[in-house]
C-alpha positions as a Markdown table, in Angstrom:
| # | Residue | x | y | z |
|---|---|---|---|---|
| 1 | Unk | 69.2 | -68.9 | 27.5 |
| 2 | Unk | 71.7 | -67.8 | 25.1 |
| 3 | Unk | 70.2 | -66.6 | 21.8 |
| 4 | Unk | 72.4 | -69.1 | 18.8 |
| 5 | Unk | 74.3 | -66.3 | 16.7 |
| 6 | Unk | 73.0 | -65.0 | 13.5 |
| 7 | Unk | 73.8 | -65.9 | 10.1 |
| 8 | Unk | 74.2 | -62.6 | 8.7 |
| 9 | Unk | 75.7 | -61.4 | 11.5 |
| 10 | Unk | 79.1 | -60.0 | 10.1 |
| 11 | Unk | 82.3 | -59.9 | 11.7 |
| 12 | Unk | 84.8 | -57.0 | 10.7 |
| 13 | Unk | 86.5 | -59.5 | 8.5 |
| 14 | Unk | 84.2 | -61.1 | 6.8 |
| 15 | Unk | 82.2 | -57.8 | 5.8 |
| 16 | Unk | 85.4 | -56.5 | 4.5 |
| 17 | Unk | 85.9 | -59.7 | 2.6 |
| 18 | Unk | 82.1 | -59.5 | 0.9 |
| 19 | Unk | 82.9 | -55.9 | 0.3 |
| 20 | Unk | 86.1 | -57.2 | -1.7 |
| 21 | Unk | 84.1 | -59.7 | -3.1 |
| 22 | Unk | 81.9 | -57.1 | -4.8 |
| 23 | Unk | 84.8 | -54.5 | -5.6 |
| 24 | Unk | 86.6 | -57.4 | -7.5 |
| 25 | Unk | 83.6 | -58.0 | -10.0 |
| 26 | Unk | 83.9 | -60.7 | -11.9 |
| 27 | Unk | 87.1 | -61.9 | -11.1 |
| 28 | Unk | 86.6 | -62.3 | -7.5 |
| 29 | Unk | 88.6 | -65.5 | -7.0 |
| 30 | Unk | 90.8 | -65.9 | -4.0 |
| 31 | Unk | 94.0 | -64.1 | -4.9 |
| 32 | Unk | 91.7 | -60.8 | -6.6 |
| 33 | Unk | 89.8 | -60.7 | -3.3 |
| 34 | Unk | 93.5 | -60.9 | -1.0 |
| 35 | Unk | 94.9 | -58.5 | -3.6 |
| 36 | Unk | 91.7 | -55.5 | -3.1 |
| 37 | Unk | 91.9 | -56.3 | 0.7 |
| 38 | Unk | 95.6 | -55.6 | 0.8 |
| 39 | Unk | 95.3 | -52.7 | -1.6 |
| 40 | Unk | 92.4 | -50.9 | 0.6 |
| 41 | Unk | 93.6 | -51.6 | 3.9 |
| 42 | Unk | 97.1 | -51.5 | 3.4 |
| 43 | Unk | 97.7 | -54.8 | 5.6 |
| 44 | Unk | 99.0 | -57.7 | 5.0 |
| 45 | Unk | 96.0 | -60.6 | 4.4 |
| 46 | Unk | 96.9 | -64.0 | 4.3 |
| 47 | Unk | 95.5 | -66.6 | 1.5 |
| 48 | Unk | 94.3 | -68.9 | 3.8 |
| 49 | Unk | 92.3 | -66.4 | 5.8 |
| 50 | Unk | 90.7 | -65.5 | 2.7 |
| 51 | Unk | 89.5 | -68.6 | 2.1 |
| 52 | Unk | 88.8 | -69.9 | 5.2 |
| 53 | Unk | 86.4 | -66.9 | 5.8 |
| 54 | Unk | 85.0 | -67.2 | 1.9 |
| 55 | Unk | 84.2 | -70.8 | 2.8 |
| 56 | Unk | 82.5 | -69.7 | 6.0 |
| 57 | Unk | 80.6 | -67.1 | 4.5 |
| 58 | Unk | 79.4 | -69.5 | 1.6 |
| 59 | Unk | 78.1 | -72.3 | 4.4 |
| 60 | Unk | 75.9 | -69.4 | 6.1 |
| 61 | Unk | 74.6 | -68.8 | 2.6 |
| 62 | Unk | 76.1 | -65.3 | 2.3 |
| 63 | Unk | 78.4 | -65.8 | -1.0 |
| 64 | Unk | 78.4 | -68.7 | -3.7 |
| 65 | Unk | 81.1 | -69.8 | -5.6 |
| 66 | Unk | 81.9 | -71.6 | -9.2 |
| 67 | Unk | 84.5 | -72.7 | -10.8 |
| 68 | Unk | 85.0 | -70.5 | -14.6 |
| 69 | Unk | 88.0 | -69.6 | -16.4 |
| 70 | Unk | 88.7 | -66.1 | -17.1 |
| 71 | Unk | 89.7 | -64.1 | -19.7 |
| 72 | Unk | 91.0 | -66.8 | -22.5 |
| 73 | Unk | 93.3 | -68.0 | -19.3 |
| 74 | Unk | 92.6 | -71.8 | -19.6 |
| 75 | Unk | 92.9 | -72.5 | -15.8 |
| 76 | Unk | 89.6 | -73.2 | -14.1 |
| 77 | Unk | 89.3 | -70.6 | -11.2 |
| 78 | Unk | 86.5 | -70.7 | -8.2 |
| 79 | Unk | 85.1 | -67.1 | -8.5 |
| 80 | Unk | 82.6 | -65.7 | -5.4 |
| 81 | Unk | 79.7 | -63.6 | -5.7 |
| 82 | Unk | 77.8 | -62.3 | -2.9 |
| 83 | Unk | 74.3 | -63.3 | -2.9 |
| 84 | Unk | 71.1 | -61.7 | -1.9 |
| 85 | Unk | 71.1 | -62.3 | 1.9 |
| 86 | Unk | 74.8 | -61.6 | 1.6 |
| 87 | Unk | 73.9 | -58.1 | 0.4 |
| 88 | Unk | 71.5 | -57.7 | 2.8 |
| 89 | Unk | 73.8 | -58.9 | 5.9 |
| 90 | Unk | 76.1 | -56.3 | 4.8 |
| 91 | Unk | 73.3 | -53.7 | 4.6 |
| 92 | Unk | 72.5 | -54.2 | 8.2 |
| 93 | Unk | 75.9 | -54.2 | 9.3 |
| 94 | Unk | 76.3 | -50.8 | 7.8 |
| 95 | Unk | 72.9 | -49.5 | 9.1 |
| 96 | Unk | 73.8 | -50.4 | 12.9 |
| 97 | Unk | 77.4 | -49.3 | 12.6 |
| 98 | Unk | 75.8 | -46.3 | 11.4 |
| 99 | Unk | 73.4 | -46.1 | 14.3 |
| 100 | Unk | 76.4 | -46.6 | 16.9 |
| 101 | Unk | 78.0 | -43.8 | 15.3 |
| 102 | Unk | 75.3 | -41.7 | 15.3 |
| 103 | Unk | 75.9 | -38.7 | 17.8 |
| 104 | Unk | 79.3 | -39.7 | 18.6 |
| 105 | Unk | 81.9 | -37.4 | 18.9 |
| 106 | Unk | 85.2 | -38.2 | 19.3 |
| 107 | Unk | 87.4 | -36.4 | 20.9 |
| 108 | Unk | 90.7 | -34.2 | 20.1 |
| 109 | Unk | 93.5 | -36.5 | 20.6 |
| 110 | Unk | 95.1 | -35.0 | 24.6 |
| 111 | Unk | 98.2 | -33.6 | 23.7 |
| 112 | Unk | 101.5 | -34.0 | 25.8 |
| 113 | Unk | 102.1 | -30.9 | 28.2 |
């Protein structure tokens, strides 16, 4: 029998999407969270993937969202914060990428004769 997936079982993306979540604070609305992505991991991120994984991550419970305005702007923004279990996904998805990297050594890179 095949054990149903985890909730707060992360994929690469979404983990770095809570962790740009967090780094954007208080203005983590869609564009702040694409922007620190883009600016960390020097890759292109699309909008759509942004949301499409904030919106998965808020129905397995692991961020929230809410609709403010910041800063005096008078637009109405949805801002994400990542809740508890959220935090503690991502603080077993660091622990067990930390145990898989425990002992490993990698390698020099095999130069060309």
């Amino acid at each position: 029998m095949v054990k149903p997936p985890d909730p707060s079982t992360l994929g690469n993306f979404e983990e770095y999407v809570m962790l740009a979540v967090i780094r954007a604070g208080e203005r983590a609305y869609g564009m702040a969270v694409r922007r620190e992505l883009e600016a960390v991991t020097g890759r292109d991120v699309t909008i759509g993937s942004v949301y499409a994984t904030l919106d998965r991550l808020e129905a397995k419970g692991l961020v929230e969202s809410w609709r403010t305005t910041l800063g005096g702007d008078s637009q109405s923004r949805r801002v994400f914060g990542v809740t508890t279990c959220g935090e503690r996904a991502l603080a077993e998805t660091r622990a067990l990428r930390d145990r898989l990297w425990d002992g490993v050594t990698l390698r020099p890179p095999l130069r060309p004769a």
